[in-house]
C-alpha positions as a printed NumPy array, in Angstrom:
array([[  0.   ,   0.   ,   0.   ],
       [  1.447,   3.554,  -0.89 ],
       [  1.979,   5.768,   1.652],
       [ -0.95 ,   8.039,   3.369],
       [ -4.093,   5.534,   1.798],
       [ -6.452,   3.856,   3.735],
       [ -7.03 ,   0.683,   3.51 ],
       [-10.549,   1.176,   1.966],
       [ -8.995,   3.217,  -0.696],
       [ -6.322,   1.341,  -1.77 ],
       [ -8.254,  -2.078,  -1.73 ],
       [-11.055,  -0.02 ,  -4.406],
       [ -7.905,   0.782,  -6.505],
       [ -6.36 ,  -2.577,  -6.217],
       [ -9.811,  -4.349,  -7.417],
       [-10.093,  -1.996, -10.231],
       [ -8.618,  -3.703, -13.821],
       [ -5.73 ,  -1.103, -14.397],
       [ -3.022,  -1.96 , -16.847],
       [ -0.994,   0.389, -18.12 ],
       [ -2.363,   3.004, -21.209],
       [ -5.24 ,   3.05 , -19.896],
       [ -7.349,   6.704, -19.899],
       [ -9.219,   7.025, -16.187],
       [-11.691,   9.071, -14.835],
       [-12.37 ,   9.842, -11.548],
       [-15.437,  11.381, -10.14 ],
       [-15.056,  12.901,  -6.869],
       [-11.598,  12.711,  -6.489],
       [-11.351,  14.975,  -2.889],
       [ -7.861,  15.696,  -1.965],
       [ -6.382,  13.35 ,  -4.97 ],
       [ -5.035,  10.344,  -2.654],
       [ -7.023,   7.503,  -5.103],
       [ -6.182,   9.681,  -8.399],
       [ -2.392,   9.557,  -6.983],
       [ -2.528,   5.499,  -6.438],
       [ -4.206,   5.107,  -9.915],
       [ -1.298,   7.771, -11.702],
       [  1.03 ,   5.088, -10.525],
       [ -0.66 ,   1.974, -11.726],
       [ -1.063,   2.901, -15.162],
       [  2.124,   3.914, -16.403],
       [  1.839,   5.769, -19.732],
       [ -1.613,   5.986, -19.183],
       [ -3.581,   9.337, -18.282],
       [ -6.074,   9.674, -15.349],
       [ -8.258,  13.2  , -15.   ],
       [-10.115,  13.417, -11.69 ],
       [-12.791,  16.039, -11.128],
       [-14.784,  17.216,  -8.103],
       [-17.531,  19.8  ,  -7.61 ],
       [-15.429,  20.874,  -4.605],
       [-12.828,  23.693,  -5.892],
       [-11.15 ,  23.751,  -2.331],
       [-10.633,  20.133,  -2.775],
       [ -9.36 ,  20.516,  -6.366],
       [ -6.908,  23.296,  -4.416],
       [ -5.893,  20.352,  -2.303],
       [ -5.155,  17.656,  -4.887],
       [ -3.264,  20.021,  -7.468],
       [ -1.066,  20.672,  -4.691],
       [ -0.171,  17.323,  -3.5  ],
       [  0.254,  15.75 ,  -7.025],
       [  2.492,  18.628,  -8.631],
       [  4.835,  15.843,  -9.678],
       [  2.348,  13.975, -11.667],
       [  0.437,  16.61 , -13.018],
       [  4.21 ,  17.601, -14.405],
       [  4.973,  14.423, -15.967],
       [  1.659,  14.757, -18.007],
       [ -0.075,  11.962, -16.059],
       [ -2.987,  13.062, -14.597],
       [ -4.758,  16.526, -14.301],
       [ -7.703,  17.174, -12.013],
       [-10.607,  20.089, -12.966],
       [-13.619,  21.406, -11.29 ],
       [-16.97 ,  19.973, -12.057],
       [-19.49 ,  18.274, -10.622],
       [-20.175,  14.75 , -12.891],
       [-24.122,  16.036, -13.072],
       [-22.72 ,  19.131, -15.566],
       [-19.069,  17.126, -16.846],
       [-18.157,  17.343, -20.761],
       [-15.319,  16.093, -22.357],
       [-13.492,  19.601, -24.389],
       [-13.147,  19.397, -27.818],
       [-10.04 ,  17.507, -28.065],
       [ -9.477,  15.128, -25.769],
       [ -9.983,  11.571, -26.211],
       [-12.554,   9.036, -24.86 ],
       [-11.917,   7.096, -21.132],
       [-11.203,   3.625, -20.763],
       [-12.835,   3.332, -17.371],
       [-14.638,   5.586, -14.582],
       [-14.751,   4.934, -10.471],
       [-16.164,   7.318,  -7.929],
       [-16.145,   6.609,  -4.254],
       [-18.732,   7.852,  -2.142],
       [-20.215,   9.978,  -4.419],
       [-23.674,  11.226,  -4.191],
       [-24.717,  11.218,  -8.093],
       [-23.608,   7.301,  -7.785],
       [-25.14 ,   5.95 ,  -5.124],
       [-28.97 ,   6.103,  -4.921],
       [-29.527,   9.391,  -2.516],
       [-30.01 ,  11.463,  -5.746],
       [-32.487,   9.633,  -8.29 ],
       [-32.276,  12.86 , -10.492],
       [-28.58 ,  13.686, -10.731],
       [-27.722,  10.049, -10.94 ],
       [-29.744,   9.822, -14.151],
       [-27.987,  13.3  , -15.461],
       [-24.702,  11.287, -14.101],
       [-24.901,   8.427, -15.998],
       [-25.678,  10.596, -19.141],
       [-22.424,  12.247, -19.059],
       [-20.563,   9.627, -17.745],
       [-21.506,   7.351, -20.663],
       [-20.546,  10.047, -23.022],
       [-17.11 ,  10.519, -21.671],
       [-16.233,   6.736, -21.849],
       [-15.454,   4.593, -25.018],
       [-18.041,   2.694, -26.274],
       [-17.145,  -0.591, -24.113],
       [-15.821,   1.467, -21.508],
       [-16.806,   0.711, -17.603],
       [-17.984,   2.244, -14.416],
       [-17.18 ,   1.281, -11.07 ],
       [-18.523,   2.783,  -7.569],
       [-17.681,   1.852,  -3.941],
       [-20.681,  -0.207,  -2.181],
       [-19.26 ,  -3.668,  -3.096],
       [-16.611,  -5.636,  -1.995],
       [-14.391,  -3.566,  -2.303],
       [-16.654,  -2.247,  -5.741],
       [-19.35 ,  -2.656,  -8.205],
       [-19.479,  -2.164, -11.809],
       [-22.38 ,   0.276, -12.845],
       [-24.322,  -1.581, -16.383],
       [-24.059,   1.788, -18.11 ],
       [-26.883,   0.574, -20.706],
       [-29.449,  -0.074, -17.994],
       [-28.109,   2.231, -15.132],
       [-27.916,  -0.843, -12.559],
       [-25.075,  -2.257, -10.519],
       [-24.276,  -5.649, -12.277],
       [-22.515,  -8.478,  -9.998]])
């Protein structure tokens, strides 16, 4: 386990199918300790982490100034509810979130505007995975409904 992660954390990243090259994205990445982890498991790869929280976006910038140097991983500002891919970058591999609100059933009507964007950022076979399993569960992004 890397330094400074919880055991919760780092058992969520370890269950997650990284290899290396993959794209990532993180939804509600708080101070950037799981974005860090992930950064490290995918080598050449690229991970982009977002929260609505800009103080937390403060946070994880400035812990992670060596991988967002190396061209690794960036974080922005956005809550998933209102996320778009810009213009030019490229479709995701695989989404996770981790106690996030949109995800996880408290929020019927952002979890519907959720999955919309989330599905939009990812490749056409790409996957979503959430906390709430053991360690995670895989979201069916063409129904909306945890698969196991």
């Amino acid at each position: 386990m890397a330094a400074g992660i919880s055991d919760r954390i780092s058992a969520f990243v370890e269950a997650l199918p990284l290899k290396p090259g993959l794209r990532v994205l993180e939804i509600g990445c708080g101070p950037g300790v799981a974005t860090r982890d992930v950064a490290r498991r995918i080598g050449d790869g690229f991970i982009l982490a977002i929260d609505r929280s800009e103080k937390a976006i403060r946070l994880a910038r400035a812990g992670s100034a060596d991988e967002i140097a190396w061209g690794c991983l960036d974080f922005r500002h956005a809550a998933i509810e209102d996320f778009a891919l810009n213009a030019d970058e490229a479709l995701f591999d695989i989404a996770f979130a981790m106690r996030v609100g949109a995800l996880d059933g408290r929020y019927p009507e952002a979890n519907r505007a959720a999955l919309t964007r989330i599905k939009a950022a990812l490749k056409p076979y790409g996957r979503l995975f959430i906390d709430g399993g053991d360690p995670l569960k895989e979201i069916d992004l063409v129904r909306g409904l945890p698969s196991y």
